[in-house]
C-alpha positions in Angstrom: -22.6 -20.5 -7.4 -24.5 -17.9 -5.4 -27.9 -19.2 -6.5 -26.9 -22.5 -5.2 -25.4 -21.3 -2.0 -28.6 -18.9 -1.4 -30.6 -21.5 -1.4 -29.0 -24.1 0.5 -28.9 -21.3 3.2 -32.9 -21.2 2.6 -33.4 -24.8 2.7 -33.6 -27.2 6.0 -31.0 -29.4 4.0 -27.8 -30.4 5.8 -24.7 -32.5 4.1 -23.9 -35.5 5.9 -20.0 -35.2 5.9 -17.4 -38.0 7.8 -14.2 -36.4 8.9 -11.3 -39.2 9.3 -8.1 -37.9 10.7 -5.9 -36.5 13.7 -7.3 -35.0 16.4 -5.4 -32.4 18.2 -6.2 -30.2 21.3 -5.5 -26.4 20.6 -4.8 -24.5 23.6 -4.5 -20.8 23.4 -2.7 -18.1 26.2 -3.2 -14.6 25.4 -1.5 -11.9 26.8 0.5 -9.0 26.3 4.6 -8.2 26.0 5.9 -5.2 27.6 9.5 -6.4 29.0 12.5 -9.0 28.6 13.2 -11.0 31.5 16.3 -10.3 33.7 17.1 -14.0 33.4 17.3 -14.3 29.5 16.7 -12.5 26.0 13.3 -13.4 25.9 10.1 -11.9 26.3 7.6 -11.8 29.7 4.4 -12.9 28.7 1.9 -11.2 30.9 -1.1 -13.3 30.9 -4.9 -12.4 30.3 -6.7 -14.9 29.4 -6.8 -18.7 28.0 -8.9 -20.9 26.1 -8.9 -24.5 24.2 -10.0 -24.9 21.0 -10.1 -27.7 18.3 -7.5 -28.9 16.2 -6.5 -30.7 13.0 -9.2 -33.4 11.6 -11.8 -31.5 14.8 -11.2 -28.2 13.7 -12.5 -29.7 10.4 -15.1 -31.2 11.4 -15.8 -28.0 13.9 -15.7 -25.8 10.2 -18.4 -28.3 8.9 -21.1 -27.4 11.8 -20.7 -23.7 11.3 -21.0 -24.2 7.8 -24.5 -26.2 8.8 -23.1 -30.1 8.4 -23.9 -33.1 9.7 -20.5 -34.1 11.3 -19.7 -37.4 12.1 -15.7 -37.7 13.3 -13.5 -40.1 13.4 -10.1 -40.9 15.1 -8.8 -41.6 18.7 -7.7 -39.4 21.8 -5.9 -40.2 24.7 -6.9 -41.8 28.2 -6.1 -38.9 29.7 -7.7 -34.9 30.8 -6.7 -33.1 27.6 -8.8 -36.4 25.5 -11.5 -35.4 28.2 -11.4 -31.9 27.5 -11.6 -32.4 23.4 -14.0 -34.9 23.9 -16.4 -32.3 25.8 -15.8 -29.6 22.8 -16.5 -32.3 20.3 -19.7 -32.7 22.0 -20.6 -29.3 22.8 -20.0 -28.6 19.0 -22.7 -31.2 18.4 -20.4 -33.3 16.2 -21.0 -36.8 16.6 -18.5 -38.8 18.6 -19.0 -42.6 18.4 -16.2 -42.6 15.6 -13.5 -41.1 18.3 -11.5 -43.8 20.4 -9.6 -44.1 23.0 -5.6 -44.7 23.2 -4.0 -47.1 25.9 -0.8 -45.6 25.5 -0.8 -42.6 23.6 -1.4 -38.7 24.9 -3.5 -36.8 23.2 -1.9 -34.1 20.8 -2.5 -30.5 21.9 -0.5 -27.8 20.2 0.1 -24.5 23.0 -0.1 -21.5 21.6 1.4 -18.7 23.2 -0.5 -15.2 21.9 1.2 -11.8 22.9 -0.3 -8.5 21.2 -2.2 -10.7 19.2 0.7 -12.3 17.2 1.9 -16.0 18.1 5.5 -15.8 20.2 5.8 -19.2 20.9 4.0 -22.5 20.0 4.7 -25.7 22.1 3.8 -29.2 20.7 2.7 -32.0 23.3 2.5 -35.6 20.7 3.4 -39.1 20.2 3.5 -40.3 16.5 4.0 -44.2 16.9 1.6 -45.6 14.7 -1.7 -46.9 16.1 -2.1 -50.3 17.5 -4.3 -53.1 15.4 -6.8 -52.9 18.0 -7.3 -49.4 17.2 -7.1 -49.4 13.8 -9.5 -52.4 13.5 -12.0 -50.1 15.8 -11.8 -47.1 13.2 -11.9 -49.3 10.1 -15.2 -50.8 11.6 -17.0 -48.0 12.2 -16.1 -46.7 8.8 -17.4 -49.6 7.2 -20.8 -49.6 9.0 -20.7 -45.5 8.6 -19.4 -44.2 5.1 -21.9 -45.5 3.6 -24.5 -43.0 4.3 -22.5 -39.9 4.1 -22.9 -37.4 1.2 -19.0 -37.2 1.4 -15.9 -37.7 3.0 -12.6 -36.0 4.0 -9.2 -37.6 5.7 -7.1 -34.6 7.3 -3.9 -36.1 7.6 -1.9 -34.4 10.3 0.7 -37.4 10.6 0.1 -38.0 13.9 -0.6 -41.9 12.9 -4.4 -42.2 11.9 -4.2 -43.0 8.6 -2.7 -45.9 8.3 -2.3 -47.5 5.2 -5.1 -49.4 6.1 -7.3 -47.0 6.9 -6.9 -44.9 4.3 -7.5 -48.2 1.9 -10.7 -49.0 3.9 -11.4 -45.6 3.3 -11.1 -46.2 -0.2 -12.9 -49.3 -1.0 -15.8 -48.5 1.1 -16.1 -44.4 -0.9 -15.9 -46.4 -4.1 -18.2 -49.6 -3.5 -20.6 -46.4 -2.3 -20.2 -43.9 -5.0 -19.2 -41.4 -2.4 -16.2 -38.8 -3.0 -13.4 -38.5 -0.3 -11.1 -35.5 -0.3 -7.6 -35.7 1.5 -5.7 -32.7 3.3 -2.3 -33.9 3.1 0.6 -33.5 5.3 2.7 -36.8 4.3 4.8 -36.2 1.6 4.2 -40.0 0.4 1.4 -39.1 -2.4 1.2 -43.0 -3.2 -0.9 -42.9 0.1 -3.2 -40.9 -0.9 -3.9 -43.3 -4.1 -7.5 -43.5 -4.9 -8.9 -40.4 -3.7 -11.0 -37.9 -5.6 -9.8 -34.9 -4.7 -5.9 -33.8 -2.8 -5.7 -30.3 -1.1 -2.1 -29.6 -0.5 -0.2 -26.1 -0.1 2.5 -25.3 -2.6 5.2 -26.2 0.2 3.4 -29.8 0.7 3.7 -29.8 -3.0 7.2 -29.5 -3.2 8.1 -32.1 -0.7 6.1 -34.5 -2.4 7.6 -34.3 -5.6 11.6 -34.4 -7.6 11.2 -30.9 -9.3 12.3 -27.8 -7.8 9.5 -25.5 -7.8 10.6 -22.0 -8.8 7.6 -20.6 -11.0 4.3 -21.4 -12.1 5.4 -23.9 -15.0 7.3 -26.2 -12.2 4.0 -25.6 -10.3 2.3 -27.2 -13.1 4.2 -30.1 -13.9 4.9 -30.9 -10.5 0.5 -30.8 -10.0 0.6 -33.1 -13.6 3.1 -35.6 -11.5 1.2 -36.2 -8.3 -2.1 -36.3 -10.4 -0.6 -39.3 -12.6 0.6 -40.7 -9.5 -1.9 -40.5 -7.4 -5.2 -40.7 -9.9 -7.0 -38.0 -8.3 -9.7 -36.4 -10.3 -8.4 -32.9 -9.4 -5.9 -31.6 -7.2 -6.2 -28.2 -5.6 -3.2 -26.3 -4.5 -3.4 -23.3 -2.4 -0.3 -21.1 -2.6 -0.7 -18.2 -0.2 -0.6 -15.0 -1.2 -0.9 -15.9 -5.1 -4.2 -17.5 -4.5 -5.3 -20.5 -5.3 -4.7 -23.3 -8.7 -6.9 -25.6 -9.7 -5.7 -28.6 -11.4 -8.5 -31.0 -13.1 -6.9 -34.3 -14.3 -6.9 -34.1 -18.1 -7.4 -30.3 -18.5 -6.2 -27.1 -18.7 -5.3 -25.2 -14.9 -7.6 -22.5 -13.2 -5.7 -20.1 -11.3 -8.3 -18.3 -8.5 -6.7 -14.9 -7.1 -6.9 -14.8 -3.2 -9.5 -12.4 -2.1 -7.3 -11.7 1.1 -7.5 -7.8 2.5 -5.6 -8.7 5.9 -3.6 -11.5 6.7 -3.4 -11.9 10.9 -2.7 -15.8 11.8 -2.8 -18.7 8.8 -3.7 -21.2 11.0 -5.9 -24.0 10.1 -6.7 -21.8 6.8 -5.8 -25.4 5.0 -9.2 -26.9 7.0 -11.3 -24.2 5.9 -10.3 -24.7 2.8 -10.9 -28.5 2.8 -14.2 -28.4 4.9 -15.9 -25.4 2.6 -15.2 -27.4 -0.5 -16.6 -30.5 1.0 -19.6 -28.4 1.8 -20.1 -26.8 -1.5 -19.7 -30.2 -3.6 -22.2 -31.7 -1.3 -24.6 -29.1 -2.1 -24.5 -29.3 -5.8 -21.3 -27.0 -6.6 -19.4 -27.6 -9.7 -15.7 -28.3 -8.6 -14.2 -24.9 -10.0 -17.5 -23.2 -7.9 -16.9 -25.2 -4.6 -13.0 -24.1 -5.1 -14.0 -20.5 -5.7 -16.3 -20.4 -2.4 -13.2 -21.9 -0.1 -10.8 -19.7 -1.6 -13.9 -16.9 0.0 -14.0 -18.7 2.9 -10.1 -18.9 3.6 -9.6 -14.7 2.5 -12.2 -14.4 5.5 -10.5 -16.7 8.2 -7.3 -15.4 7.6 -8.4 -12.2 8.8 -8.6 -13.8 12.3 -6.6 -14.8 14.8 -6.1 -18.0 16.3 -7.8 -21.5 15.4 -11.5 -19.8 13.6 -14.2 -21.2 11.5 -16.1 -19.6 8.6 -19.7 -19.2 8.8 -22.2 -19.1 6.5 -23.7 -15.6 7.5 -19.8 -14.7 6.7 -19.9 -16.2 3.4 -23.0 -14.6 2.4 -22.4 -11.2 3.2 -19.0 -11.8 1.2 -20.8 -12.8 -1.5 -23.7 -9.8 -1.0 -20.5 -7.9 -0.8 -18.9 -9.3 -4.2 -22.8 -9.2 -5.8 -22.1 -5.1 -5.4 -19.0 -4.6 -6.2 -18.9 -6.4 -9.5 -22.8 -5.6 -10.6 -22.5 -3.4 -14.0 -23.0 0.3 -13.3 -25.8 1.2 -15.6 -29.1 -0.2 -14.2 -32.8 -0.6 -15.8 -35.0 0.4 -12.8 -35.8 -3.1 -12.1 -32.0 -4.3 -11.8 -31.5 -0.9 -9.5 -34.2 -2.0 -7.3 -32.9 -5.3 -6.5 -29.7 -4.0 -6.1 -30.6 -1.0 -3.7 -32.6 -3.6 -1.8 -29.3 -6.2 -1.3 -27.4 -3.4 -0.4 -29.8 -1.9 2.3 -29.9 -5.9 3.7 -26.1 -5.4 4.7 -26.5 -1.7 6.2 -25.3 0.2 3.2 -26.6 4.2 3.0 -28.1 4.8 -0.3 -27.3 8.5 -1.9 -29.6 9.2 -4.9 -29.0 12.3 -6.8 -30.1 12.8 -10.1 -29.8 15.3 -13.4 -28.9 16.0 -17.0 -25.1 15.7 -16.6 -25.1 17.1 -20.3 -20.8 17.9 -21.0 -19.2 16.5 -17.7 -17.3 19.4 -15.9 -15.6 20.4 -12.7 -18.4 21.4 -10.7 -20.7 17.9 -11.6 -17.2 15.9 -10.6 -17.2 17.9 -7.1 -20.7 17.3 -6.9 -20.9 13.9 -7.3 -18.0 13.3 -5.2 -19.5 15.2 -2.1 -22.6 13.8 -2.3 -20.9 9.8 -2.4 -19.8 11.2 0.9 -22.8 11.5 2.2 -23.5 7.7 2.4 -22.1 4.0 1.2 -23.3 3.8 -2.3 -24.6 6.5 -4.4 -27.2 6.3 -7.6 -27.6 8.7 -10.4 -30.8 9.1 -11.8 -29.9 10.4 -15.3 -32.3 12.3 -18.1 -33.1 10.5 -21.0 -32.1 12.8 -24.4 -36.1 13.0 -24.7 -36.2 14.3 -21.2 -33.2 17.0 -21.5 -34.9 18.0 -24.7 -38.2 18.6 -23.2 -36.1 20.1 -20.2 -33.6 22.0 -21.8 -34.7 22.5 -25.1 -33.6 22.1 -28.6 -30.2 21.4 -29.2 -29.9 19.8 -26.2 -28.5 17.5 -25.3 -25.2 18.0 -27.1 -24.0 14.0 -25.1 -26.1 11.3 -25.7 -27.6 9.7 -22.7 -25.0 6.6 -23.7 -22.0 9.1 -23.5 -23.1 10.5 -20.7 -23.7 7.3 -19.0 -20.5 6.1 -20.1 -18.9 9.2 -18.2 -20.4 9.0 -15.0 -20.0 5.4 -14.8 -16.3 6.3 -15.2 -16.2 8.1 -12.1 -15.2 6.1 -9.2 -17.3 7.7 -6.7 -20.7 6.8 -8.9 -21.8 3.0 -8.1 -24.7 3.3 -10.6 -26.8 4.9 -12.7 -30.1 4.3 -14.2 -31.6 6.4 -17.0 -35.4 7.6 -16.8 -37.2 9.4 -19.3 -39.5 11.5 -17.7 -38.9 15.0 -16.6 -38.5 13.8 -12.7 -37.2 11.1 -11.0 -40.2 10.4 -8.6 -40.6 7.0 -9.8 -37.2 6.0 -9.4 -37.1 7.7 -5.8 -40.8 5.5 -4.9 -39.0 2.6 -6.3 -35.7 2.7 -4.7 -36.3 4.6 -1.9 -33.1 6.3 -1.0 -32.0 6.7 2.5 -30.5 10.4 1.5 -31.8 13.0 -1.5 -29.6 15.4 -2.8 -29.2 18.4 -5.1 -27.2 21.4 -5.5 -28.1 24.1 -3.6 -28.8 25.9 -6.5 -32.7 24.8 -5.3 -34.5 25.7 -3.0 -35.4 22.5 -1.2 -39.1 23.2 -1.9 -38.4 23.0 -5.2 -36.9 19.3 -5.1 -38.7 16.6 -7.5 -39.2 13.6 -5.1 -38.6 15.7 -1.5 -42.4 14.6 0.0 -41.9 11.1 -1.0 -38.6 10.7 0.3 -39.8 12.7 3.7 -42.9 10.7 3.6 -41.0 7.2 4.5 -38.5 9.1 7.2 -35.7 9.3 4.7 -33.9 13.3 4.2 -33.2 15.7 1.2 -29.8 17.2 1.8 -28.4 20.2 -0.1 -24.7 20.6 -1.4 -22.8 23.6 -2.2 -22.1 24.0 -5.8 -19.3 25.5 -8.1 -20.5 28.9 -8.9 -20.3 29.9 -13.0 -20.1 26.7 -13.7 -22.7 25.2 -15.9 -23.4 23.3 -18.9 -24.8 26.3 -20.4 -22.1 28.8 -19.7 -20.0 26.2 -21.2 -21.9 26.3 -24.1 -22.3 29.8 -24.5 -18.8 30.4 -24.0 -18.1 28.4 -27.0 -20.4 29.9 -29.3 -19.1 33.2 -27.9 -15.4 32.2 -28.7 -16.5 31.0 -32.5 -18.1 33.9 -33.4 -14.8 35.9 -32.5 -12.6 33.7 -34.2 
């Protein structure tokens, strides 16, 4: 998956995606709350600022341009200043437009939200449902014809404010079949049969239950409720995304793949469901498996989340996420070669490297408070750890008393080490020219003079810093101690 993303970012290559749905004007008033009107129970909105945004099938179709699409959307606004005004944003957004019509008779759907302290107090909902005339519809259903053809894929955000039509949606159908091209459907109508045909269906759990004659109290009801709509429906896969428990994958035929959210902070959920749809539209158009593309808008939807108000994803998000995951999950002990190319991602997304490095031969309290104060000297800190040929020719025979896989095993246990790579000479200069640390540092048990690697680290602007040890402690005294404590016994 990251291979794939990486270099689609590198490439000039853009997916040529078709977004068929409802378009809806979001309009946002910040402000803040500090009293209740003398009038009623209810809350004075002091106002600060306000701003439109867009909604539904456009805020798809505005996800797909950050995400570097092609955009071409259709649907149909009204005759009126708020069509004007999505129209405009549409445009701005460089999303192509020739699919978006004009109503006779119809407003255009905004949705009002009212924002005080940054959490949503009110939310007021300007719309007329009646379904579309012919004339419309025929207008839509001929431009899909002439268009679907050259997209890479396609996506029909149902918002049930009366674009897809039965006809529609079976144009849709026919033409992504006689074409070979895949169309995804965000659903909001709990009449699955609608949706018959398409590849892949994106409800939430809540959609899911409306749509269905089980009552969904667990993950087994989950299941069989995802095995009726699939039979129902003939979808290749359906993907239901259920809040704070994540995401579940359900292929037609095959076992379920739950993916745990990646969420740190929830602020405002809203139009998490078209991040979700437009990033595995993206990622499928790309060249990403279906349990890949799923894993990348289960990223993208733990980022927006974190925002307030109608947001898109970007790419540069997505890929610092993923620099971000690439670190967390690497494996702790490192050949030099790995180390380097880790080091280097890290330094790309501003991370302070700590390198500190010794024999670490019988772990005690004084290497733990080491270790931990000098992981507080930066972001990520390395260990350069002695090979046994190195302690020996070090420290001497008998030593050392841990094998460097012990000891490696120990340090890598500690939560304040992020890795560790063992060298076998008796300094770590090559590691230090390699990786090129932004911060040295030893005990001050050293004289900083003394410090293997302090000219070349000083040499490229970088600093050696000294930390204070545990006095009396020591592998050594350890050692000796024990013997001493033998003999007596």
């Amino acid at each position: 998956m990251k291979t794939k993303f990486k270099d689609f970012l590198e490439s000039e290559h853009q997916p040529r995606i078709m977004v068929v749905g409802d378009l809806i004007l979001d309009e946002y008033i910040w402000g803040s709350v500090s009293r209740i009107s003398p009038e009623a129970p209810v809350p004075i909105l002091e106002t600060k600022s306000e701003n439109l945004t867009l909604g539904g099938a456009a805020n798809v179709a505005n996800n797909l341009v950050a995400l570097g699409c092609e955009v071409y959307l259709v649907g149909a606004i009204g005759n009126d200043e708020k069509g004007d005004k999505l129209l405009s944003l549409v445009e701005e957004k460089k999303i192509t437009s020739q699919g978006i019509f004009r109503f006779v008779y119809r407003p255009t759907t905004s949705k009002i939200r009212v924002i005080g302290h940054n959490q949503q107090i009110l939310r007021i909902d300007k719309e007329d449902n009646r379904p579309i005339t012919e004339e419309t519809e025929h207008k839509i259903i001929k431009f899909i014809n002439k268009t679907l053809p050259d997209m890479d894929i396609v996506i029909c955000s149902d918002y049930r404010k009366g674009i897809l039509t039965e006809k529609v949606f079976s144009a849709i159908i026919h033409r992504a079949s006689n074409s070979k091209k895949r169309v995804l459907v965000d659903p909001k109508s709990s009449n699955f049969e609608l949706y018959k045909g398409a590849t892949i269906i994106t409800p939430n759990q809540f959609e899911v239950e409306k749509a269905v004659p089980i009552k969904i109290v667990d993950k087994i009801d989950l299941d069989r409720a995802a095995e009726y709509l699939l039979n129902l429906t003939h979808a290749e896969l359906i993907l239901i995304t259920r809040g704070k428990d994540g995401m579940t994958l359900y292929p037609n035929k095959e076992n379920p793949i739950d993916i745990p959210t990646q969420a740190k902070e929830v602020f405002d959920v809203t139009g998490a469901g078209d991040t979700v749809v437009s990033v595995l539209a993206m990622a499928l158009a790309i060249g990403l498996n279906y349990q890949d593309s799923a894993c990348l808008s289960n990223i993208a939807a733990s980022i927006v989340v974190g925002k307030v108000g109608t947001a898109v994803v970007s790419l540069a998000e997505i890929d610092e996420y993923l620099d971000e995951e690439m670190l967390r999950t690497s494996k702790s002990v490192l050949n030099l070669e790995e180390l380097t190319k880790t080091v280097s991602l890290a330094k790309s997304v501003g991370k302070i490297v700590v390198f500190t490095n010794g024999c670490f031969d019988l772990i005690h309290g004084g290497h733990i408070e080491f270790l931990q104060k000098a992981r507080e000297k930066g972001d990520l800190l390395v260990v350069g750890l002695n090979s046994d040929r190195s302690v020996k020719a070090i420290k001497g025979n008998g030593r050392p008393i841990k094998t460097e896989k012990e000891r490696a095993n120990i340090i890598s246990a500690l939560k304040f080490v992020d890795y560790i790579t063992i060298f076998d000479e008796n300094t770590p200069e090559e590691i230090i020219r390699q990786v090129r640390p932004d911060i040295l540092v030893k005990g001050n048990d050293y004289n900083i003079d003394e410090i293997a690697g302090r000219e070349i680290v000083e040499g490229y602007g970088a600093k050696v810093e000294l930390i204070p040890i545990v006095k009396g402690l020591s592998t050594t005294n350890i050692v000796t101690k024990i013997l001493e404590n033998h003999k007596s016994n």
